[in-house]
C-alpha positions in Angstrom: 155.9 168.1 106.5 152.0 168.0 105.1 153.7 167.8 101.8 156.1 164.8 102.6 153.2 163.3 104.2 151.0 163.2 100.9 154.0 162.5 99.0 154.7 159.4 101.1 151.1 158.3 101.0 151.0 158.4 97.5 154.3 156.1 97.2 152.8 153.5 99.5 149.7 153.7 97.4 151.7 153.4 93.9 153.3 150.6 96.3 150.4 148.6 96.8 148.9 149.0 93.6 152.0 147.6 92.1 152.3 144.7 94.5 148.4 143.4 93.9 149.2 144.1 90.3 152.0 141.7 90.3 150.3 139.4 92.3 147.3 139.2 90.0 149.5 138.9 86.8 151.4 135.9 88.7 147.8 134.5 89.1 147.1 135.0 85.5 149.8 133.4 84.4 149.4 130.2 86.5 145.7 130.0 85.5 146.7 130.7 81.4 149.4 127.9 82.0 147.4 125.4 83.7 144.6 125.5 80.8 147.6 125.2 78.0 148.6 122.4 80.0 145.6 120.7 80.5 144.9 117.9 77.8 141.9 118.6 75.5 138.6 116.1 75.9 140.8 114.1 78.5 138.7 111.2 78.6 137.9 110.7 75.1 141.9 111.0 74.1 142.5 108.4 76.4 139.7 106.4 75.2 141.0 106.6 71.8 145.0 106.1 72.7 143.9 103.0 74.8 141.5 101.7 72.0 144.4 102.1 69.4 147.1 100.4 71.9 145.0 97.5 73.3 142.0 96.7 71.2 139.8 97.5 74.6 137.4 99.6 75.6 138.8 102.3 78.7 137.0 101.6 82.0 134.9 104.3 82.7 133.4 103.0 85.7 133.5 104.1 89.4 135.5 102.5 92.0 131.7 101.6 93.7 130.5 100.2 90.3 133.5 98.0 89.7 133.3 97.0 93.5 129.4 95.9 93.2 129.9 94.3 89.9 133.2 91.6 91.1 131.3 91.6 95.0 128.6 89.6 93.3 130.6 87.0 91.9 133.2 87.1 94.4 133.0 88.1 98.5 136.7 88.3 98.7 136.5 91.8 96.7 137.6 94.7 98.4 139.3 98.2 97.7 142.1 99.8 99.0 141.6 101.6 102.7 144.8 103.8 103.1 146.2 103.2 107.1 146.0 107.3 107.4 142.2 106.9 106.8 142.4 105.4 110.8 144.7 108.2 111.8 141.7 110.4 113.9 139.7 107.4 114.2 139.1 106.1 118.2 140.0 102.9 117.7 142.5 100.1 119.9 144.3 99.2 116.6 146.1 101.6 114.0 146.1 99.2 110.7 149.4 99.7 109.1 147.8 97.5 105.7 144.8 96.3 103.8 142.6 93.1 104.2 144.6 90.3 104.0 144.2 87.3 101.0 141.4 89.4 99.5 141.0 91.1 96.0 141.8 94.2 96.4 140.4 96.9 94.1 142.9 100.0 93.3 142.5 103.0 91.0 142.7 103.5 87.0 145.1 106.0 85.6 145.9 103.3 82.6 142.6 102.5 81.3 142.0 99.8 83.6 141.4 99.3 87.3 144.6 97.5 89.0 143.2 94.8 91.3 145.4 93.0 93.1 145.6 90.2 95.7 146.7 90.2 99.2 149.2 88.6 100.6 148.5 87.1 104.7 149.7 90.5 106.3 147.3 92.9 103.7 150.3 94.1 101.2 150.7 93.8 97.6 153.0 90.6 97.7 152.5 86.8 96.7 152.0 85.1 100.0 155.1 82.6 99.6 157.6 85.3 99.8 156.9 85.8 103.3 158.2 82.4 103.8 161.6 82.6 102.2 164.9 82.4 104.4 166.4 85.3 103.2 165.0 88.3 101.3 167.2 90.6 99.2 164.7 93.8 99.5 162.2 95.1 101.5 160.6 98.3 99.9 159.0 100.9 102.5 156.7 103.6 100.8 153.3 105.0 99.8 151.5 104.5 96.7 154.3 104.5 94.8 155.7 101.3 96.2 151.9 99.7 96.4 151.9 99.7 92.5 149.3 102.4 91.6 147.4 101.9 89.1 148.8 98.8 87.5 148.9 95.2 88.6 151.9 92.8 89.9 154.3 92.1 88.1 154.8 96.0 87.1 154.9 97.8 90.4 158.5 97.9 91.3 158.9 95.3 93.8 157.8 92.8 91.1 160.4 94.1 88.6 162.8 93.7 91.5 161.3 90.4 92.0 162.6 89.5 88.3 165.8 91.1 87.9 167.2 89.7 91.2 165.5 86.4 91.0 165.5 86.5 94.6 162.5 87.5 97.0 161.0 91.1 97.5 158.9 92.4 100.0 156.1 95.1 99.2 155.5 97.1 102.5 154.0 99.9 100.6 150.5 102.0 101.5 148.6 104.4 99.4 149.0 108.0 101.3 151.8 106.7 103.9 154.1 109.1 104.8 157.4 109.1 106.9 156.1 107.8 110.0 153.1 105.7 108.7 156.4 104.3 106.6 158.3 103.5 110.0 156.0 101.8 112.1 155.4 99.7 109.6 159.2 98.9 109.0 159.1 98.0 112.8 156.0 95.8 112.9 156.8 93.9 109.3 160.5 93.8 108.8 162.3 90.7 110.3 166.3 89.8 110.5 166.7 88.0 107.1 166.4 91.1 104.9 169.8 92.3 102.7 168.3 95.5 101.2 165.7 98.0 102.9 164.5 100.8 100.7 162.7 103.3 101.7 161.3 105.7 98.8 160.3 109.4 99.4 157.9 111.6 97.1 157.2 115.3 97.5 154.3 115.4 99.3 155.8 113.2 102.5 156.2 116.2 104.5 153.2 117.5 104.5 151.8 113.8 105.0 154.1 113.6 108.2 152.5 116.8 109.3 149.4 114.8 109.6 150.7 111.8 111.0 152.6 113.4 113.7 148.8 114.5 115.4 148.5 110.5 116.2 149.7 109.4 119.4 149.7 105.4 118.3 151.9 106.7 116.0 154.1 108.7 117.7 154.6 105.7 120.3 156.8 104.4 117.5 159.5 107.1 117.7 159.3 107.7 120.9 159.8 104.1 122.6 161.8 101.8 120.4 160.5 98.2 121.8 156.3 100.0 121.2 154.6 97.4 119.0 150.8 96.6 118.0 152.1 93.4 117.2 149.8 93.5 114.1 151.7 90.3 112.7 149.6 88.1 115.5 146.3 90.5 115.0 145.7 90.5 111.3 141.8 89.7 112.1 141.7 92.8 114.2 143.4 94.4 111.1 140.6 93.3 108.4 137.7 93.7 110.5 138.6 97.7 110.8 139.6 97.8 106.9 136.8 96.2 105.9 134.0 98.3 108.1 135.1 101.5 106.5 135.4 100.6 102.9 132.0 102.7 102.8 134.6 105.5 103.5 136.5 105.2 101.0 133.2 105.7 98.8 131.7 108.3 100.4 135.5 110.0 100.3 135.7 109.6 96.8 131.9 111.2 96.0 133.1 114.1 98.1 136.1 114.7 95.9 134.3 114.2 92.5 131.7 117.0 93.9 134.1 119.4 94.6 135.9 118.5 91.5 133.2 119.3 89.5 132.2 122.5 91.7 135.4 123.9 91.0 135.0 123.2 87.0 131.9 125.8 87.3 132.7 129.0 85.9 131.6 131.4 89.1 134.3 129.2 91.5 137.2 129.5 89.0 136.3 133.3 89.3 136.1 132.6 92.8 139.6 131.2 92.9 141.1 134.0 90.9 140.1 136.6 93.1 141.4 135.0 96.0 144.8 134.4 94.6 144.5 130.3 95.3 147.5 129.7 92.5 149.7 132.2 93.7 149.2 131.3 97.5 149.8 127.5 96.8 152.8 129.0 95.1 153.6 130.6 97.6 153.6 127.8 99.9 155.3 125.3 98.4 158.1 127.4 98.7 158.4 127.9 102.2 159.7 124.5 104.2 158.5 123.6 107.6 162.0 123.3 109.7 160.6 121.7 112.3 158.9 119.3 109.9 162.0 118.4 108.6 164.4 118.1 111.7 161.2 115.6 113.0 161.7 114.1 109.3 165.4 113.4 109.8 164.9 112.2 113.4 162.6 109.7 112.0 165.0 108.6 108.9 168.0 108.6 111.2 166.1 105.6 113.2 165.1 104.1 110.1 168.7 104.1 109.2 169.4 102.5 112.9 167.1 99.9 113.0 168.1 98.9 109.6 171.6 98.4 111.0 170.9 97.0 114.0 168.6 94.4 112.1 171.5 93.6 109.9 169.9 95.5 106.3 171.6 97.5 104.0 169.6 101.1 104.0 168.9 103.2 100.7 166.8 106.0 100.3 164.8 106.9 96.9 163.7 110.2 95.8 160.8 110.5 93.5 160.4 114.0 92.5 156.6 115.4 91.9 155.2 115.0 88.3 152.2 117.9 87.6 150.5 119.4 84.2 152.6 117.8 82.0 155.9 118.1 82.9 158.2 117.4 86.4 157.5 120.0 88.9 161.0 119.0 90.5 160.6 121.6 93.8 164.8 121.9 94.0 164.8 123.4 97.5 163.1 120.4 99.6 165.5 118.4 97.1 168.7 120.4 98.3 167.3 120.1 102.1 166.5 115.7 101.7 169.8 115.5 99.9 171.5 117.1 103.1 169.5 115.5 105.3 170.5 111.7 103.8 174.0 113.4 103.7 174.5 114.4 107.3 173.2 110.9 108.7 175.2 108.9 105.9 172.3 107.4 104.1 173.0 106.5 99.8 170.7 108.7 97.7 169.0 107.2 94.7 167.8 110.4 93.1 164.9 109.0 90.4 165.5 112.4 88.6 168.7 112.3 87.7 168.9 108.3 87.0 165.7 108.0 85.4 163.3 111.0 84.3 166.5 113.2 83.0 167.6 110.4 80.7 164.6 110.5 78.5 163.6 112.9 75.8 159.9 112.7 76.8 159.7 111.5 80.3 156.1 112.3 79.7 155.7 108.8 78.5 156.8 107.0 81.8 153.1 108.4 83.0 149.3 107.5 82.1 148.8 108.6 78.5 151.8 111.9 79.6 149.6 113.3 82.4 149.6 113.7 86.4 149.6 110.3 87.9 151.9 107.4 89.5 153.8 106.2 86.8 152.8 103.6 83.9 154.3 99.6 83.4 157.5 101.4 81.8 158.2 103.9 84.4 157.9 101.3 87.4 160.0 99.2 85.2 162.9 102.2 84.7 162.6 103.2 88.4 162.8 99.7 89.8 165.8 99.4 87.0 167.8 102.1 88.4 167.2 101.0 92.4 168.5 97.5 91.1 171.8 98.9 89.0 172.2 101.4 92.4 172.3 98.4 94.8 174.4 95.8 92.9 177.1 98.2 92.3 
């Protein structure tokens, strides 16, 4: 017994050994992979590609230097203050948009810093569109549907704009996820709208994770007639965006520190040891069920309401795009697809229609890296949603 005792002692340590072994070489290989993958003097390629391509000198300037340069010339200046930044926040209003008829300040992936203007309700629309009789779409999303980083008319409602010829509504928000996306197809979307398209990217699950802590929120799926009637309280709206634009700075110095921290060589040794590529692996492979059967509640009366207001529904999938190629995550694929299957909703996978059709879909991103996509691959996208929905 002593004997098959040691013996089995020594197989559990041979075991273990083996398995912290594997786990470490899995760690390895992520880390060796991300530095092949991660572009050479990043800023001074792009500076040079952009030079070559425009004639202009890439914007190296913060979003708070930008802000204070246009703020003197202009008080209507403002940035972009995400609804989810409100989410924890103890206030009577959840804004569901930005200031309205301001300047609003975005991001630079492209060499420049979209900036784009406001329409009355705070999205990325001309104002007049909200006065036509009919529109043909209404397009619910996150910051894929705002337009980041480039200005109107290359975000994809714009395109849409121009193909159709008809009008196009922009309901989109930076960071929104499923039920940000909802509550504002409920406060925004009236009964003279043909096409409502609601596009999904790969980190909407966890967002809705977040989202589904608010109660203001969660009024919005639970009772079907709960409103904030934001439409009548747009002053309410841009008083609350426009005391926490500070935020958004402060938000943003916190993220280039800890960028910067982790650059340092002890905190990528750090990161090693504790496995942080592997467990993020890891992660992203497991699915939150309940997540997802709150996801399809939520897209089922998205799907409802867009009957009931008389709209055509369609649902875009816009796989995630990291280190230099797509890093398309085929199981939440499989379990959307049979999701938008089992409540009868038509899937416009961006994928298959657009990203596996070029040789180099590197070039529908900012100079081929990590990012929303550039002029052309808003363009191709908003293409492909246009063919999809005049079939």
């Amino acid at each position: 017994m002593s004997h098959l005792s040691a013996s089995l002692k020594l197989y559990i340590i041979i075991a273990l050994i083996s398995i912290i072994f594997s786990l470490y070489l899995q760690e390895a290989y992520f880390t060796l992979n991300s530095f092949n993958n991660k572009p050479q003097s990043v800023s001074l390629e792009k500076s040079k590609v952009y030079k070559k391509i425009t004639g202009k000198k890439y914007d190296e300037r913060s979003k708070l230097e930008i802000y204070s340069d246009l703020k003197r010339n202009n008080s209507k200046i403002s940035v972009v203050v995400p609804p989810f930044y409100f989410i924890n926040k103890k206030t009577a209003t959840l804004p569901l948009s930005n200031q309205s008829n301001n300047i609003i300040i975005n991001c630079n992936e492209n060499g420049y810093y979209s900036i784009n203007k406001t329409d009355r309700y705070g999205f990325n629309n001309p104002n007049e569109e909200w006065d036509k009789e009919e529109i043909e779409y209404v397009l619910i999303g996150d910051s894929f549907v705002y337009g980041d980083c480039v200005n109107r008319p290359h975000d994809i409602s714009s395109v849409l704009r121009i193909l159709s010829n008809k009008p196009v509504l922009n309901l989109g928000q930076k960071g929104n996820g499923p039920l940000l996306e909802y509550a504002t197809l409920k406060e925004y979307v009236q009964k003279n709208v043909k096409n409502i398209i609601w596009v999904f990217y790969e980190n909407d699950i966890n967002n809705l994770n977040f989202e589904l802590t608010s109660k203001k929120l969660n009024n919005y799926f639970n009772d079907k007639n709960y409103s904030q009637n934001l439409q009548k309280n747009q002053k309410i709206v841009d008083k609350l965006v426009f005391n926490n634009i500070q935020e958004v700075f402060n938000e943003e110095k916190r993220a280039s520190y800890h960028l910067v921290k982790n650059d340092k060589k002890k905190y990528k040794i750090l990161k090693f040891v504790r496995l942080n590529k592997t467990k993020s692996f890891l992660k992203s492979l497991v699915l939150d069920k309940k997540t997802l059967s709150k996801f399809k509640e939520i897209l089922s009366q998205a799907k409802n309401f867009s009957l009931e207001n008389g709209s055509n529904f369609y649902f875009v999938y816009i796989p995630r795009y990291k280190e230099g190629k797509i890093k398309y995550n085929n199981k939440l694929f499989r379990n959307i697809k049979k999701i938008t299957e089992e409540i009868e909703i038509s899937l416009i996978d961006v994928q298959k229609l657009v990203l596996a059709k070029e040789n180099n879909s590197n070039k529908l991103y900012p100079f081929g890296n990590k990012g929303h996509f550039n002029i052309e691959g808003y363009r191709k996208v908003a293409k492909s949603i246009y063919d999809f929905t005049s079939d």
